[in-house]
C-alpha positions in Angstrom: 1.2 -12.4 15.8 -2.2 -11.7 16.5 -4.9 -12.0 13.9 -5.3 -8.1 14.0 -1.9 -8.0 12.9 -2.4 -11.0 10.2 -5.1 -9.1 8.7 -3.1 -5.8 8.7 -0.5 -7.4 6.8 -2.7 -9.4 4.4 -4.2 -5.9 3.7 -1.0 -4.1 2.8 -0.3 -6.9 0.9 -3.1 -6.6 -1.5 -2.0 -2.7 -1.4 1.3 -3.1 -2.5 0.0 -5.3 -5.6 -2.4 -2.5 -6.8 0.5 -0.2 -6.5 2.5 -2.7 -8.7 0.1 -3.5 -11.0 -2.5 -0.4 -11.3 -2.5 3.4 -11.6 -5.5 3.6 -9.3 -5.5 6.4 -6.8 -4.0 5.8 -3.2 -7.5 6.9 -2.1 -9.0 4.0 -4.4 -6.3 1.4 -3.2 -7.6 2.5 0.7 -11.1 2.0 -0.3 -10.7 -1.8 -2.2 -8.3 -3.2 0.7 -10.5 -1.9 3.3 -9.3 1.0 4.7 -11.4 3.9 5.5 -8.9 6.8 4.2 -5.8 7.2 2.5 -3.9 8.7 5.3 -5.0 5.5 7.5 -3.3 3.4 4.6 -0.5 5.6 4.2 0.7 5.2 7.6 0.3 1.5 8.2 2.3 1.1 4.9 5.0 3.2 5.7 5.2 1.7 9.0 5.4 -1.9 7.4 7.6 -0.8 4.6 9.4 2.1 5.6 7.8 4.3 3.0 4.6 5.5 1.6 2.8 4.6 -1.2 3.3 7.1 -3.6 7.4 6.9 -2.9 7.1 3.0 -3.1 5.1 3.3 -6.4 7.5 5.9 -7.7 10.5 4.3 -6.8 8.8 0.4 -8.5 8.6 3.0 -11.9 11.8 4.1 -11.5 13.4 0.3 -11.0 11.5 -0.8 -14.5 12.7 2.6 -16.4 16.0 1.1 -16.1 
């Protein structure tokens, strides 16, 4: 793994905890991890995890609804 990759992955890591543990915007979450745009953060995430944020946020609520 190169360090671009380590660093890609450390930031989608901090992204998935806002999503876990804030209602901040996707457009916020971009901006604190260090991505220029939501879009840019949308794909890498849904590359890494197979969805995007909002469905990966939505379907976290839906686990702790039941």
């Amino acid at each position: 793994m190169t360090a671009r990759w380590a660093l890609r992955n450390i930031k989608l890591q901090h992204a998935r905890n806002y999503l876990l543990n804030t209602d901040y915007k996707i457009s916020q979450i971009a901006e604190l991890v260090g991505y220029q745009s939501a879009d840019y953060l949308s794909r890498a995430f849904k590359e890494l995890y197979g969805m995007s944020p909002s469905e990966y946020r939505k379907q976290i609520q839906k686990e702790e609804q039941k």
